[in-house]
matplotlib code that plots the C-alpha trace (Angstrom):
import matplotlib.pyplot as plt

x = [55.6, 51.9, 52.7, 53.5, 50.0, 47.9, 49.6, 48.9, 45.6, 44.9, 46.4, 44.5, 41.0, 40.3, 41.1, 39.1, 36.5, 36.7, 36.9, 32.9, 29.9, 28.3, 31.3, 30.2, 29.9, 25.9, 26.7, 28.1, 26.0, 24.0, 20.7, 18.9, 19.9, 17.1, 19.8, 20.5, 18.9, 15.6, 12.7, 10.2, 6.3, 4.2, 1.7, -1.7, -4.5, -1.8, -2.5, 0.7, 1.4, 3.1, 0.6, -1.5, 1.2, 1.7, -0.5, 1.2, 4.8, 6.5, 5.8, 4.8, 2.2, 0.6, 0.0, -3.8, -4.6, -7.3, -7.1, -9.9, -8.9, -11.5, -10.5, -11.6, -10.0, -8.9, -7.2, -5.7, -4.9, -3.0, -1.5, 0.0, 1.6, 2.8, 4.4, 6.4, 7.9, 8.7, 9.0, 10.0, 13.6, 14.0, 11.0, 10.6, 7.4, 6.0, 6.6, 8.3, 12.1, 13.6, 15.1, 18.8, 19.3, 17.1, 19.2, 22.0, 19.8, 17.3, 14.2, 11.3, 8.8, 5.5, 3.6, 4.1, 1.8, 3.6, 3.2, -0.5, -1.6, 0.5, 1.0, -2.0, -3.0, -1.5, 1.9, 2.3, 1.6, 3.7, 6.4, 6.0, 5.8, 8.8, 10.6, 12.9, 16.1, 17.3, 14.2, 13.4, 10.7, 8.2, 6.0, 5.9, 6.8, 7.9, 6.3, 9.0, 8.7, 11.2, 11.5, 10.3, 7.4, 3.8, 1.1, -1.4, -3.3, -0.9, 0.4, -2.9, -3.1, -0.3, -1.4, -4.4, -2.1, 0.0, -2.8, -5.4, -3.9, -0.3, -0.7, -3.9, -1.6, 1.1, -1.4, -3.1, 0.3, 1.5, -1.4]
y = [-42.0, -43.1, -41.1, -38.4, -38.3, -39.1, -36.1, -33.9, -34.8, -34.2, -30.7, -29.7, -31.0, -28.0, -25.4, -27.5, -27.6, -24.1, -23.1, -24.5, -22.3, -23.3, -21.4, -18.0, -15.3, -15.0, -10.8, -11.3, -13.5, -12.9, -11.2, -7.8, -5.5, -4.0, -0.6, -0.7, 0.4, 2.2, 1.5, -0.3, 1.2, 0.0, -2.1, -0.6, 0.1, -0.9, 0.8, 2.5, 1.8, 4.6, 6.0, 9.4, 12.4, 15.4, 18.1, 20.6, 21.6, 21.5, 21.0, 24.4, 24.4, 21.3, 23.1, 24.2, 20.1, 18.0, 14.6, 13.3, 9.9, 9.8, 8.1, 4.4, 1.6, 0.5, 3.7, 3.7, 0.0, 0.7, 3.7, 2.4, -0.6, 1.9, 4.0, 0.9, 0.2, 3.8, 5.4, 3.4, 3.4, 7.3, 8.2, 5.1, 2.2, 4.7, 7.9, 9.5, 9.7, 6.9, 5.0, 4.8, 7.0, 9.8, 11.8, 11.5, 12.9, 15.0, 12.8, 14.6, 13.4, 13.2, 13.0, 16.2, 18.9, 21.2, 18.3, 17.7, 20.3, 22.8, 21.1, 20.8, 17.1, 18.9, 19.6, 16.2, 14.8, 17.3, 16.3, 12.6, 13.4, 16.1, 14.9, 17.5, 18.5, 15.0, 13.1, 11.3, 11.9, 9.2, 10.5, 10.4, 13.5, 13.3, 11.3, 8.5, 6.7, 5.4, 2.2, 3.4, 6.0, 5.6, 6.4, 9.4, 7.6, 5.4, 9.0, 10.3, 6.7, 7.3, 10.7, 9.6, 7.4, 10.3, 12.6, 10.3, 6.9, 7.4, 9.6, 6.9, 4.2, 6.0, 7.1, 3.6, 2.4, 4.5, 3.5]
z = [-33.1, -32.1, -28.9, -30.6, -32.6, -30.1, -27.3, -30.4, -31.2, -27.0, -26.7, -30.2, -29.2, -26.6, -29.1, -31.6, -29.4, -28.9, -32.4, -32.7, -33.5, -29.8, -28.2, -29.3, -26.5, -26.1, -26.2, -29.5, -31.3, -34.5, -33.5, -33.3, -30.6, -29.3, -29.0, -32.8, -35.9, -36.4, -33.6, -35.3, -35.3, -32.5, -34.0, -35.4, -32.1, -29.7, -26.2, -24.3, -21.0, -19.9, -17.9, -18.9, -20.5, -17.2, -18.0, -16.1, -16.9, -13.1, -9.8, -9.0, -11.2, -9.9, -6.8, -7.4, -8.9, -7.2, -6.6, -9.0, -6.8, -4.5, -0.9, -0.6, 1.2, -2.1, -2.8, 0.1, -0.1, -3.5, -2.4, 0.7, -1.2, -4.0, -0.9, 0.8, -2.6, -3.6, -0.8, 2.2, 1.3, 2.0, 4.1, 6.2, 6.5, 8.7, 6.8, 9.7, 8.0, 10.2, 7.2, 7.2, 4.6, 5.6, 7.5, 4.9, 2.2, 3.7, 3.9, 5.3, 8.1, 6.1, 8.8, 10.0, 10.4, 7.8, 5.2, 6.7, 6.3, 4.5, 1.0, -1.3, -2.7, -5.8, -4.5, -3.3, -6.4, -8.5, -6.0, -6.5, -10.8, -10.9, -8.2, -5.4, -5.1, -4.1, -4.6, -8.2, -10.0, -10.5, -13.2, -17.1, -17.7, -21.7, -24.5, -23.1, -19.3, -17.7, -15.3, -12.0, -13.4, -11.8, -13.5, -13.1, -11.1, -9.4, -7.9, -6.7, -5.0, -3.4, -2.4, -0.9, 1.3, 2.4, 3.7, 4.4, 5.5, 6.5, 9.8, 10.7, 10.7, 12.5, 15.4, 16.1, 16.3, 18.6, 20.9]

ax = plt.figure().add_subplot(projection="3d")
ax.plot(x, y, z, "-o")
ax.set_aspect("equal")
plt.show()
């Protein structure tokens, strides 16, 4: 009879065990979900950190925009660290459209003379804020930013590096 109690006291213990407030799933547990209810107010002379709000409404009118970025070594520093995490993956460390994926989706070669010396400052950067026809965009372009926006300036850094530092590095590499 003991033998009895004590196999049924050792197949009950696990589901005892398991029966405990500790084994709640971590999803399911009592707490505030930052998806649910009302969003609460941001707190009085809190700063956003979304970036400036687009002024212009698309990428075509961007075209006429200068870059009030002027074109340091730190601009170019910034821009060409902003460009190997952004835009390496398509367009390559070198810009020239030899990542794997560029042929697949179209990458241009931004060192070529059309983009050189074609596109305004302003395209570029209305490219980089709006996006293309497979490219994302990058920018804030509603009162909301998402996860991989750049700022304002970020982008004109970034443009800086495309017409001012990315073909430099490409040609004393070559040599």
């Amino acid at each position: 009879m003991k033998r009895i109690a004590v196999l049924l006291t050792v197949l009950a213990l696990p589901s005892a065990v398991l029966a405990w407030p500790w084994s709640q799933d971590m999803m399911n547990q009592p707490s505030i979900k930052p998806q649910e209810g009302v969003m609460t107010p941001f707190p009085a002379r809190s700063v956003p950190v979304m970036g400036i709000p687009t002024k212009v409404a698309n990428r075509e009118e961007s075209k006429d925009l200068v870059n009030p970025i002027a074109v340091t070594t730190a601009s170019l520093k910034k821009g060409r660290t902003l460009f190997r995490i952004y835009c390496s993956a398509c367009h390559g460390l070198t810009g020239k459209a030899e990542s794997p994926v560029a042929s697949k989706i179209g990458a241009i070669d931004l060192t070529d003379d059309y983009v050189q010396a074609s596109l305004s400052e302003g395209w570029l950067w209305g490219t980089i804020t709006f996006g293309s026809y497979v490219m994302p965009a990058y920018g804030v372009v509603g009162e909301q930013g998402g996860s991989n926006d750049l700022s304002v300036e970020e982008r004109w850094h970034v443009v800086n590096y495309l017409k001012n530092g990315l073909v430099n590095e490409t040609r004393m590499a070559a040599q």
